[in-house]
C-alpha positions in Angstrom: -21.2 19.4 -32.4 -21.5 23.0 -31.0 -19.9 25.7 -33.2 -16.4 26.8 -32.1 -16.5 30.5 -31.3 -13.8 32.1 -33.0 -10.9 34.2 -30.9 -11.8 37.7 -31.4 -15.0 36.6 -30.0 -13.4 37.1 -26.6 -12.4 40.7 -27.0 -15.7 42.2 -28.6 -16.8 45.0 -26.1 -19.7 44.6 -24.1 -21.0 48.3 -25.4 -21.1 46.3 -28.8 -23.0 43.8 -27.1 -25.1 45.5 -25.7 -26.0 47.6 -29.1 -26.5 44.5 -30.7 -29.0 42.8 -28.1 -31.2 46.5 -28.3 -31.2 50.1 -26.3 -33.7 52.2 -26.4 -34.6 55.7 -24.3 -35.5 54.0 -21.1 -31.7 52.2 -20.9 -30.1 55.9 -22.1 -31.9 57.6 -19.2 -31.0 55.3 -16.9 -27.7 55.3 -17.7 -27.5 58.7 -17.4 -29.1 59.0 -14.2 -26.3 56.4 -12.9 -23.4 58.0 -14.6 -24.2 61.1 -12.7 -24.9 59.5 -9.2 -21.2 57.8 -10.1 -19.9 60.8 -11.3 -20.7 62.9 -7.6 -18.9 60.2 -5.7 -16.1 60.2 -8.1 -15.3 64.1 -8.3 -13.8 63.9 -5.0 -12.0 60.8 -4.4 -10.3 61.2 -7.6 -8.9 65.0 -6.4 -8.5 62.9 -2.7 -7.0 59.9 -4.9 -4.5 62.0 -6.7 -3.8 64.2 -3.6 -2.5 61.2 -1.7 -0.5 59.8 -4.5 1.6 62.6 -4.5 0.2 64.0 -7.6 -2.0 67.7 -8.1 -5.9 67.0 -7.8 -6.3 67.8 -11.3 -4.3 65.0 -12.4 -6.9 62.5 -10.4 -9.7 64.4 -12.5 -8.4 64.0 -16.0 -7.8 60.4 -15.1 -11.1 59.6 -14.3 -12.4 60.9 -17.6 -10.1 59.7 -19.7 -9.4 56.6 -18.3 -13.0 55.9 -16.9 -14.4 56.5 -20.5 -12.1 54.1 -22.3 -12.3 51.4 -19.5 -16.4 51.3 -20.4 -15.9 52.1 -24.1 -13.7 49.1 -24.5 -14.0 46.8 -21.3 -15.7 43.5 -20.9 -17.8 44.2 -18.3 -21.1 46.0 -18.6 -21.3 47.9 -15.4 -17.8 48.7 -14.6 -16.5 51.9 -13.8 -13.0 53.0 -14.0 -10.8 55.7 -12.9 -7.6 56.4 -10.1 -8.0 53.6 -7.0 -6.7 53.8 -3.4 -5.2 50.2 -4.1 -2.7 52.1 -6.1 -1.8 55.0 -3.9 1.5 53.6 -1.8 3.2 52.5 -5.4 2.5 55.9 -7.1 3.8 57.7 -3.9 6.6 56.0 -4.0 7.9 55.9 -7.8 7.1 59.5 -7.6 9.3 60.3 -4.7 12.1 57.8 -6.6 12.2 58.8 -9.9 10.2 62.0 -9.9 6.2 62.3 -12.4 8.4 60.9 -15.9 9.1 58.0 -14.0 5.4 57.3 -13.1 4.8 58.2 -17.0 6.8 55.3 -18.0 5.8 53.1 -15.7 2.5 53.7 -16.2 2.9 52.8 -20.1 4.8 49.7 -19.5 2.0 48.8 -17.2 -0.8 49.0 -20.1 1.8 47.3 -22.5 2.0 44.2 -20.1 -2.0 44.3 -19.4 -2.6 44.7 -22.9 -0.1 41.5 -23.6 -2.0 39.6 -20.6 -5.4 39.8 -22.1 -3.5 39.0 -25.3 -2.2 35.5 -23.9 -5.4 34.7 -22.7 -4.4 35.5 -18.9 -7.6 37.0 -17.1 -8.9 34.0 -15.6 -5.4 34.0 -13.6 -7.3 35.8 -11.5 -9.6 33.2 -10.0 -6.2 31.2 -8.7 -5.4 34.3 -6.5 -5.0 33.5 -2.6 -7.3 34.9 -0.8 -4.8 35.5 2.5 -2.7 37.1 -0.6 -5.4 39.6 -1.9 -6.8 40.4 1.9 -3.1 41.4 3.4 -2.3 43.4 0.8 -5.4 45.2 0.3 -5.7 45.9 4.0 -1.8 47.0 4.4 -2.6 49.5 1.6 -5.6 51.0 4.0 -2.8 51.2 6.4 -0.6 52.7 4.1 -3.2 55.4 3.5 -4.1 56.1 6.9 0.0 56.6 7.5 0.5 59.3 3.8 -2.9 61.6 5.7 -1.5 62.3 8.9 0.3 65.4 8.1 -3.1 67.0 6.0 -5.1 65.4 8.8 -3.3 67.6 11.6 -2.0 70.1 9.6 1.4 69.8 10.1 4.5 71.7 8.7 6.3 69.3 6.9 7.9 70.2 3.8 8.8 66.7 2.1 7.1 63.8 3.7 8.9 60.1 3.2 7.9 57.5 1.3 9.0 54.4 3.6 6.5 53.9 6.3 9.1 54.0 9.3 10.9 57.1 8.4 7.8 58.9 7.9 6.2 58.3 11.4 9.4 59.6 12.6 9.3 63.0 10.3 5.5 63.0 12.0 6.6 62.2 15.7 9.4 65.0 15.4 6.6 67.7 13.6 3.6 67.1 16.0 4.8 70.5 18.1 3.6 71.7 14.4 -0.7 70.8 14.6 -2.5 73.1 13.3 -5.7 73.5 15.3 -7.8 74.2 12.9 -7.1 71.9 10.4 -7.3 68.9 13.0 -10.5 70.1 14.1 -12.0 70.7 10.6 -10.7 67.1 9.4 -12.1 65.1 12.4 -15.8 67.0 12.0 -15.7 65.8 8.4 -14.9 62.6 9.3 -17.4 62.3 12.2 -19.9 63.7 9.5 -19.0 61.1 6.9 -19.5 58.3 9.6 -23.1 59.7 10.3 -24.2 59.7 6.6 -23.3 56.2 6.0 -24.5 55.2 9.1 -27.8 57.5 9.2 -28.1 58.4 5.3 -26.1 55.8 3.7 -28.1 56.4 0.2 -27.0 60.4 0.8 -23.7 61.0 -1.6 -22.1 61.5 1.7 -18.4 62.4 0.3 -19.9 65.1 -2.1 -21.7 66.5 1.1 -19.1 66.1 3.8 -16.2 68.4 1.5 -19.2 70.8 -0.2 -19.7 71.7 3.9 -16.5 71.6 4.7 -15.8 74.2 2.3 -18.0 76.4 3.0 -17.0 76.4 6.9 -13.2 77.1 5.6 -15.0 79.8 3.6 -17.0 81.5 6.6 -14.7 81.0 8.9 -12.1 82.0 6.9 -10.0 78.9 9.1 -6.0 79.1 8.1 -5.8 75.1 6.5 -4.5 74.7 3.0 -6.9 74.5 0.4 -6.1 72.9 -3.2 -5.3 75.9 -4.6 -2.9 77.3 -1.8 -1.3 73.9 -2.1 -1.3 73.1 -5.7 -2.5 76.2 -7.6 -5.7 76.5 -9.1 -7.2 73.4 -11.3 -7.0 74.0 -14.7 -10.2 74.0 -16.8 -8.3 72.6 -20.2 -7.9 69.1 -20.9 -4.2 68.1 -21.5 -2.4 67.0 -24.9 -1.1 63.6 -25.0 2.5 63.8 -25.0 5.6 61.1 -25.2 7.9 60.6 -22.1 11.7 60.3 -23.2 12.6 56.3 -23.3 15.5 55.5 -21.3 16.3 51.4 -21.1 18.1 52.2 -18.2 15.2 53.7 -16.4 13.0 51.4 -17.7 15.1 48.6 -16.2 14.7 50.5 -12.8 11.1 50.7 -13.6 10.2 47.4 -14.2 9.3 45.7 -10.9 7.1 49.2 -10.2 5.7 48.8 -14.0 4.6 45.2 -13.2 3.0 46.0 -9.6 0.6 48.5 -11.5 -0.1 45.8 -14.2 -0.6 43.1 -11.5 -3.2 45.3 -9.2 -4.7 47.3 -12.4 -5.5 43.6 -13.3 -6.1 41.8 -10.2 -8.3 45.0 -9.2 -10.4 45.3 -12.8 -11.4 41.8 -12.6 -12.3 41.5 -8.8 -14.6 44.6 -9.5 -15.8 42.7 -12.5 -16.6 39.7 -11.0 -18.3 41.8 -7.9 -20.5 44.0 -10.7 -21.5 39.7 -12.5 -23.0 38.9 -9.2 -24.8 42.5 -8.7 -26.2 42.1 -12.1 -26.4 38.5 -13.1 -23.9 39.2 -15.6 -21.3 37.3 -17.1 -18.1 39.7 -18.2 -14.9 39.0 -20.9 -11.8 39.1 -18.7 -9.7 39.4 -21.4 -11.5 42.0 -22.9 -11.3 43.6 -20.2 -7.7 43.5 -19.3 -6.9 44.9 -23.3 -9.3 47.7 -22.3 -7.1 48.1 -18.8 -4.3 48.7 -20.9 -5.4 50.9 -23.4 -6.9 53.3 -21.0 -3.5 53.1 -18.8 -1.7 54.0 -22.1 -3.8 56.9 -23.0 -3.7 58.2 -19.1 -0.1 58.1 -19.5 0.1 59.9 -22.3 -1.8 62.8 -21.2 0.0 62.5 -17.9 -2.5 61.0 -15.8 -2.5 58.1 -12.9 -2.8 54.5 -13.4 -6.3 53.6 -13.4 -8.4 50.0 -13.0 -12.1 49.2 -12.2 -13.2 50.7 -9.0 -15.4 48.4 -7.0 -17.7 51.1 -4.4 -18.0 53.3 -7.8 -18.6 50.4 -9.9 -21.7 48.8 -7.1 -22.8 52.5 -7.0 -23.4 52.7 -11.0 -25.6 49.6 -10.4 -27.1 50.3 -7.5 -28.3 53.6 -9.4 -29.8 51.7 -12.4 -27.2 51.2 -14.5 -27.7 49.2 -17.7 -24.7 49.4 -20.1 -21.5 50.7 -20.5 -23.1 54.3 -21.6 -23.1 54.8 -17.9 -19.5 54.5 -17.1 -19.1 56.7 -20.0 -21.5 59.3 -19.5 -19.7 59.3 -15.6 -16.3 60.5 -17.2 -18.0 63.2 -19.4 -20.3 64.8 -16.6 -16.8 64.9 -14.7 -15.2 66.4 -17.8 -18.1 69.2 -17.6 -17.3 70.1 -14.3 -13.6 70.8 -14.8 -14.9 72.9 -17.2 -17.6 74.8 -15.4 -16.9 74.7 -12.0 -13.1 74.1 -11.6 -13.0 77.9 -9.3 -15.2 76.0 -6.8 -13.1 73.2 -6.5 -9.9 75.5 -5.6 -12.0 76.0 -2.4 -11.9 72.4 -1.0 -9.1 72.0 2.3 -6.9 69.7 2.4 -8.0 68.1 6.3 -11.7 67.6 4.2 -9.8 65.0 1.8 -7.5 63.4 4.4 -10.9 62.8 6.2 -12.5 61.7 3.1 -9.6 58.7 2.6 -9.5 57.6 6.4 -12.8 56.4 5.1 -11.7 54.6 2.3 -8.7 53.3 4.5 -11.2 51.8 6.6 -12.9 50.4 3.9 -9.9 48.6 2.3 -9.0 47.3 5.9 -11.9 44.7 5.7 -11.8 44.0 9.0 -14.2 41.5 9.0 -12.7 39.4 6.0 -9.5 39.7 8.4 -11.0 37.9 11.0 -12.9 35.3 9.2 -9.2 34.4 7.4 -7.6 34.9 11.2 -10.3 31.6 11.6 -8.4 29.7 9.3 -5.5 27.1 9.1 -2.3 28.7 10.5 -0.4 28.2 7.0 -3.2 30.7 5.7 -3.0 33.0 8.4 0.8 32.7 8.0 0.4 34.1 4.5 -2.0 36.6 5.8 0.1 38.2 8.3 3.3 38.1 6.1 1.5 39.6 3.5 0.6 42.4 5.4 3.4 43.5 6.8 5.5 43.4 3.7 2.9 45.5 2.5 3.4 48.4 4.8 6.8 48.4 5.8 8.5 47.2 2.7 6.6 47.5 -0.9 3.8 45.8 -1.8 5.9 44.1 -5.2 7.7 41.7 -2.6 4.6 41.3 -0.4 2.5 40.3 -3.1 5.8 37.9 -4.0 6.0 36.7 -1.1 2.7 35.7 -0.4 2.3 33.8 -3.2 5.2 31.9 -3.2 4.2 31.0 0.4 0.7 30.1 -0.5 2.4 28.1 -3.2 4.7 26.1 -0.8 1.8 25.5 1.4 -0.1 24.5 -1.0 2.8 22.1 -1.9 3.0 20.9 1.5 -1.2 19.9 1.5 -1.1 18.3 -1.9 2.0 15.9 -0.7 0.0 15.3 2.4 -3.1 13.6 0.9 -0.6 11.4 -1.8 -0.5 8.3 -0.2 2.1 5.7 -0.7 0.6 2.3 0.7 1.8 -1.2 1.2 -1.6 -2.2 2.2 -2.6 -5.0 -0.5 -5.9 -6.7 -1.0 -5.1 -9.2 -3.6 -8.0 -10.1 -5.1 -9.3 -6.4 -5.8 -9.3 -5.3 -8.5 -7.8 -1.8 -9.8 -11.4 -0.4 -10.6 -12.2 -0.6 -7.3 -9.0 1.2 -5.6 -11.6 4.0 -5.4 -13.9 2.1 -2.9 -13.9 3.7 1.0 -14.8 0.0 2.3 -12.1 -1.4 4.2 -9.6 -3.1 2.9 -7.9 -5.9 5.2 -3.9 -6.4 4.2 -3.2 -9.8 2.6 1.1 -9.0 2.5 1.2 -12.1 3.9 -0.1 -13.9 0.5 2.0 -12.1 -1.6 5.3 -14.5 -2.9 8.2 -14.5 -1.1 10.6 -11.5 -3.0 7.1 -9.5 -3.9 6.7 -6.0 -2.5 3.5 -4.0 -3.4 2.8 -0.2 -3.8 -0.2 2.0 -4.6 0.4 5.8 -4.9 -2.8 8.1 -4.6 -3.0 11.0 -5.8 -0.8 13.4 -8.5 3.0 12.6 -8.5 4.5 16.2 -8.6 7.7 17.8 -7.6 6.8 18.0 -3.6 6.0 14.3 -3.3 8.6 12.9 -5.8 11.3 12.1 -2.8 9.1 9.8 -1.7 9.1 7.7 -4.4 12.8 7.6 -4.0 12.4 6.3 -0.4 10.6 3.4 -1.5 12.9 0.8 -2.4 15.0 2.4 0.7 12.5 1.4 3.3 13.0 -2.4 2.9 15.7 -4.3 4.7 16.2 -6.7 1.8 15.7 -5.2 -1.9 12.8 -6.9 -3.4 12.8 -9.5 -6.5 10.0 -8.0 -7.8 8.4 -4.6 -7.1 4.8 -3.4 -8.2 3.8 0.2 -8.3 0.3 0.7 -8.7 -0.7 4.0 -10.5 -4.3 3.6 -11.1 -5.5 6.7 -8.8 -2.8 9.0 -10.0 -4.0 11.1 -12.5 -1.2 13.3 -13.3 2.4 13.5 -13.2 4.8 16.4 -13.5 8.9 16.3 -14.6 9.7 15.8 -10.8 7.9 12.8 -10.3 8.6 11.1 -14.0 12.6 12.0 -13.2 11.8 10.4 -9.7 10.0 7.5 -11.4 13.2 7.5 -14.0 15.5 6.8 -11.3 13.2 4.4 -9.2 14.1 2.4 -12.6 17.8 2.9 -13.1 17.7 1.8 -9.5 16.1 -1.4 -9.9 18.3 -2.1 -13.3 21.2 -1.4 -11.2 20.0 -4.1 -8.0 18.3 -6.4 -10.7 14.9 -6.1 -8.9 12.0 -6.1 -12.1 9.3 -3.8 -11.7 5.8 -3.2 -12.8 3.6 -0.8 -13.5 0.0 -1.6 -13.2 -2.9 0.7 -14.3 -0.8 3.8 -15.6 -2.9 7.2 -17.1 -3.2 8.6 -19.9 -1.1 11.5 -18.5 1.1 9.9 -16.5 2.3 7.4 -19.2 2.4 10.1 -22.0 4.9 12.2 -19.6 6.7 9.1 -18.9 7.3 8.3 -22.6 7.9 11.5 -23.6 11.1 12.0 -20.6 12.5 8.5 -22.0 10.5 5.9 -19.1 9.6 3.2 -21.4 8.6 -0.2 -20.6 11.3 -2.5 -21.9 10.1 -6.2 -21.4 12.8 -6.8 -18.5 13.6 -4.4 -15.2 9.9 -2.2 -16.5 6.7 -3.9 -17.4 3.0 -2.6 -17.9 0.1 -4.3 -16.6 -3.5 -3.4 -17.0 -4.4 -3.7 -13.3 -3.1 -5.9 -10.1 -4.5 -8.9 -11.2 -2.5 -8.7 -14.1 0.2 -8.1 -12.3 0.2 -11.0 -10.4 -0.2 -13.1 -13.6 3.3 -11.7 -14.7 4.8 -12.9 -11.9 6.4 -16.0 -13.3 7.7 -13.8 -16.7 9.6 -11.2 -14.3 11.0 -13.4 -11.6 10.7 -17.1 -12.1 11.7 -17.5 -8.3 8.7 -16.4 -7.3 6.4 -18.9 -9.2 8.5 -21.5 -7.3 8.0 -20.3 -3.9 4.6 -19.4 -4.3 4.2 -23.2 -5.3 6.4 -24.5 -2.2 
């Protein structure tokens, strides 16, 4: 027999891994050749990241190194990079503009408490039972939701306090656009058209780093009146923050909790997407456990020093393997080059205009839109496109904890509905099959007519759950005159759930009650542990077993004498 792997097998690191299997010069330099190349493309989309969430650029910064080095030091994947996401911006914006930075804080630590209790129970592989109409109208209602919070920087307009809801904030937009600020609209759409010609013409070119390095510099020369980060939001400090406690209120946590779980549910659902993305890239195989524990530490300790939440980043996560990376040393070493140049060159960074950044995330807008996976799912059933389109627009015009809801409880119920679909109820009868062969596509042609006067035949297909389990109560219902004898055949049901063993408890009492006996012929494992267990017991007189039909026949004579007689006549 192989040998069991013990438990905390499942949350070893892969950097110990990795140690373990060997690492030599080569892997350190490549590693440190990709946590730079990461490191470029995540300087600015974390200040863009933070920007948009409502928070100070230097927030997004500190997140990405604290967050991103704990993610790789402690994660179970070994190419993932981690840091602030755009999957998270509509839900910070908004628990900001609630209950102010401290209530972000908080939320942000009961987040890493529930992922680190996920990974605990086992939980990552939840993941792979995800819908996929779920994960796509979410994600792409967040792009919208990002296009919507860049307007104002995108046009420069003068609008003091901008609105978390999506409707009231196109009207705070539609009543400010005698405000655009020519300048600022121009600079923004010339770093966007920029950005759209190095991915198109360059796409190898670190094309954000580019677009917002020349974009400051024009604002420089041209000495353009747009906001830059430091006009807006002061000048970025160079030292690192102290961790710090928030004050713990139950009440506030209370009011916290449904934002609290939406960061744990898309810090999760995100890590291990990007995860699974980074296994196929590399031929890899990561812990999802693991890696949810890491999740939550590193949430935990951005909390503390007042950072963002933070999860695996999929484009920054295929651009560390893309640029050779080997190990986790890489995800690492991306958070400490970052941490270098808050250090070094935070003066330049005061420089950067705001239009560059809202430029920079109408990119990654368009990039969570996935506009093709859209139309693919638009292909689909209409129950999935249903859920798709529901999703959505829950996401942007509501709040993406009762879109995600929502969606899943619809897929659910579809999923429901198709399940009872394929269970089959039949009182087509071959009598001389046997059970073994209820699995055989041949035809089957109906011998009812053999069957004994006062006989009625069933066989259910497929699992007996809560969404078929009325049907079983039709049964009996559907004959004009109740049966003597009544066999259900169970053979091709493989499970059975407390619905359908309560539905199969009253299809009993029934048949006590109208004296009709009833057998049971080729009943599961499952099924007839789930039936002992709720109390359904064969008895000898209205409920008998049988091994398969055949048998069931041969009991004819011991449930209903009557029918031995008229078979005989």
């Amino acid at each position: 027999m192989p040998k069991q792997v013990p438990v905390w097998h499942l949350y070893v690191p892969k950097l110990v891994t990795t140690l373990r299997q060997g690492y030599g010069l080569d892997d350190l330099r490549s590693d440190l050749i990709a946590g730079l190349t990461v490191s470029i493309v995540a300087l600015p989309l974390s200040m863009a990241l933070a920007i948009a969430s409502g928070a100070s650029p230097a927030i997004g910064l500190h997140t990405a190194i604290i967050a991103g080095f704990l993610i790789s030091l402690l994660g179970g994947s070994r190419v993932q990079i981690g840091g602030p996401t755009a999957a998270f911006i509509p839900v910070v914006f908004g628990v900001i503009a609630t209950y102010g930075y401290d209530g972000l804080v908080m939320a942000t630590l009961m987040a890493a408490v529930m992922l680190i209790l996920a990974g605990l129970m086992r939980l990552g592989t939840m993941v792979r039972y995800m819908p996929q109409p779920v994960i796509t109208g979410f994600t792409a209602g967040i792009g919208v939701s990002i296009f919507s919070s860049q307007i104002k920087d995108l046009f420069g307009l003068d609008i003091a306090t901008l609105p978390a809801e999506f409707f009231a904030r196109w009207d705070t937009y539609f009543a400010h656009f005698d405000s655009i600020n020519p300048a600022a609209a121009g600079l923004a759409f010339g770093t966007l058209a920029l950005l759209i010609a190095l991915r198109r013409y360059r796409p190898k070119w670190p094309a954000f780093l580019i677009a917002v390095v020349l974009a400051t510099l024009a604002t420089l020369l041209l000495k353009l009146p747009v906001e830059t980060i430091v006009s807006h939001f002061g000048p970025i400090p160079r030292e690192f923050p102290l961790p710090h406690l928030p004050t713990f209120d139950l009440a506030r946590m209370r009011e916290l909790l449904p934002s609290a779980f939406t960061i744990a549910f898309l810090g999760g659902v995100e890590s291990l997407l990007s995860a699974v993305v980074s296994d196929g890239m590399i031929d890899g195989r990561h812990r999802s456990n693991c890696e949810l524990v890491a999740q939550g530490v590193a949430n935990g300790a951005s909390a503390l020093i007042g950072g963002l939440p933070a999860t695996g980043a999929i484009v920054r996560t295929a651009t560390n393997v893309r640029a050779g990376a080997r190990s986790p040393i890489a995800g690492m070493a991306h958070a400490v080059f970052i941490l270098i140049f808050v250090v070094i060159a935070a003066p330049l960074a005061n420089q950067v205009p705001l239009p560059a950044m809202a430029a920079l995330l109408l990119i990654v807008a368009w990039n969570m839109s996935e506009i093709e996976r859209i139309r693919q799912l638009m292909r689909s059933p209409v129950g999935d496109r249903m859920v798709l389109i529901v999703t959505f627009i829950l996401t942007v015009t509501v709040d993406l904890t009762v879109a995600v809801e929502v969606g899943v409880v619809l897929a659910a119920f579809l999923f429901m509905y198709r399940m009872s679909e394929i269970v089959a109820l039949e009182s087509h009868v071959d009598l001389v099959e046997r059970d073994v062969d209820d699995f055989n596509t041949a035809p089957r042609t109906d011998q009812r007519p053999s069957l004994p006067e006062g006989v009625e035949a069933y066989r259910v297909s497929g699992p007996l759950f809560f969404a078929v389990a009325n049907r079983i109560d039709d049964v009996l219902r559907a004959f004009g005159r109740p049966p003597r004898v009544f066999i259900l055949r169970l053979r091709q049901v493989p499970m059975i759930d407390a619905s359908g063993a309560t539905a199969i408890g009253n299809l009993v009492a029934r048949c006590r009650r109208d004296g009709i006996a009833l057998i049971f012929t080729g009943l599961q494992p499952q099924p007839a542990r789930i039936l002992s267990d709720m109390g359904v017991v064969a008895d000898g007189t209205t409920l008998r077993y049988a091994e398969d039909f055949a048998h069931a026949l041969s009991m004819l004579a011991e449930a209903d004498p009557q029918t031995t007689q008229a078979s005989a006549s």
